[in-house]
N, C-alpha and C positions, 0 to 999 in steps of 0.2 A: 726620164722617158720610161713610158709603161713599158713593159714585156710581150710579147704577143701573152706567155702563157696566164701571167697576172689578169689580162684584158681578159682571156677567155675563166678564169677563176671567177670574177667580176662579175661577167656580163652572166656563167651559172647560177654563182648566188641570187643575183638579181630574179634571176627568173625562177628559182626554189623556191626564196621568198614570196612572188607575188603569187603563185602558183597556192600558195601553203596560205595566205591571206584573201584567196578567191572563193567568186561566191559559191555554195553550196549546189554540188549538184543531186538531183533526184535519186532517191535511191532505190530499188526493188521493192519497197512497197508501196512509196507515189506511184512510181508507174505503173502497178498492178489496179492500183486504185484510182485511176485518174484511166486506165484501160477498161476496167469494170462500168463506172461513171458514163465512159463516151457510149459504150456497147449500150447502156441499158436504160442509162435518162436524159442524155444527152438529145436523141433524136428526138423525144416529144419537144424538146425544149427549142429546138431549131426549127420545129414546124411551125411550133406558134409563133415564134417571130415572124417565118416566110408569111403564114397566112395573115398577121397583121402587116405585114407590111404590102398584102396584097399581090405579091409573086414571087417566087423562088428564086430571090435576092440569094445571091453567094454569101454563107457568115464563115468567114474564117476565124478561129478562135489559137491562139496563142497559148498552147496548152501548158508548154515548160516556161510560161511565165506566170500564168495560175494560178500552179501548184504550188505551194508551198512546202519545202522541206520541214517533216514533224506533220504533216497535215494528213496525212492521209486517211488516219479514223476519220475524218471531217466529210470528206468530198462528197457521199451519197446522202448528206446532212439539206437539207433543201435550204437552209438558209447560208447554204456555204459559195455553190452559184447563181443556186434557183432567185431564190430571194432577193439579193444582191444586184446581179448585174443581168440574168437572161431576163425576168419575170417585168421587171419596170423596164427594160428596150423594147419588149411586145407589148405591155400596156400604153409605153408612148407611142409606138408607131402605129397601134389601134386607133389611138384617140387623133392623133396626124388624119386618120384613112374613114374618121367617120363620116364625112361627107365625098360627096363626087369629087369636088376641088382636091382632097386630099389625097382622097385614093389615085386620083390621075397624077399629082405634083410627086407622090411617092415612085406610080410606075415610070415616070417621065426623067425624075433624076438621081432618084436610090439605086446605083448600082452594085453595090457590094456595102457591107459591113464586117469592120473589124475588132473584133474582142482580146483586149489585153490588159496587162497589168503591170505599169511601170513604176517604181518605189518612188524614184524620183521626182515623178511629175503627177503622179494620179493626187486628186484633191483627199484629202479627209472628211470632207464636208459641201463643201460645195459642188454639188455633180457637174454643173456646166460648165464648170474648168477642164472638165475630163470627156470632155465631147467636143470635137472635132467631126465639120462637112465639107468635105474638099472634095472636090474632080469626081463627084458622086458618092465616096466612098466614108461610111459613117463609122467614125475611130472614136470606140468605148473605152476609156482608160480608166477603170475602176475597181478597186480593192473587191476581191472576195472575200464574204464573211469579215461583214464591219462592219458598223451601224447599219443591222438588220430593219428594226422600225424606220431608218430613211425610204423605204418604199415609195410612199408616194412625193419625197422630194428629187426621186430617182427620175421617177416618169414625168415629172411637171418640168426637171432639165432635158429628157429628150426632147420632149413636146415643143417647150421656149427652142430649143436650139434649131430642130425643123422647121419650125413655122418663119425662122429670120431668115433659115437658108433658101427653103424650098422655093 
């Protein structure tokens, strides 16, 4: 039979260890630079989505998922979000909104989008793994800064992914 105090020796270590084997968190100079970023290019970046997508759709962006610990020289790098993941979700949702059918199918069921970045699940390669349209709501799941030249295989997976849902 355990001990109470053995059990709670146990269940400290246990939690030392995973604590000491967890992910990294942000440190004082991501957040200074991922604060700088949101203040000064962030907002053109967010417009031009709205304006392709034709109205000031909510974009929530998932910033302490992002960022990358070690990253922060990167951030005001334009191919670090620009390039990446804002620049091809506005070109897609342009090329969705070039005609009447589309710009109406965007105001009718676009209601929000969401930007993040899951290790786990976002694609390497394939972007319309990493697009999801559900209950309106348009979930970006893709790497910052990484295969930069995918640009336009960025926006041709927004585009396929809208045109099935819309």
């Amino acid at each position: 039979m355990i001990s109470r105090r053995h059990a709670l020796a146990a269940a400290a270590t246990l939690l030392w260890a995973s604590s000491a084997w967890a992910e990294p968190t942000l440190g004082l100079a991501e957040r200074r630079a991922i604060a700088a970023y949101r203040e000064s290019r962030y907002p053109a970046q967010e417009k031009a989505i709205q304006e392709a997508a034709g109205s000031a759709v909510p974009v929530e962006v998932a910033w302490d998922q992002l960022t990358m610990p070690g990253d922060a020289q990167y951030y005001a790098n334009p191919d670090y979000f620009e390039k990446t993941i804002f620049e091809p979700l506005a070109a897609g949702l342009k090329a969705i909104g070039t005609d009447k059918i589309g710009r109406e199918a965007l105001q009718a069921k676009l209601k929000a989008i969401r930007i993040r970045y899951d290790e786990k699940t976002a694609p390497a390669s394939n972007y319309a793994n990493g697009l999801r349209f559900e209950n309106g709501v348009l979930d970006v799941n893709w790497r910052p800064f990484a295969n930069v030249a995918d640009f336009e295989d960025r926006v041709a997976a927004v585009t396929a992914v809208l045109e099935k849902t819309l």
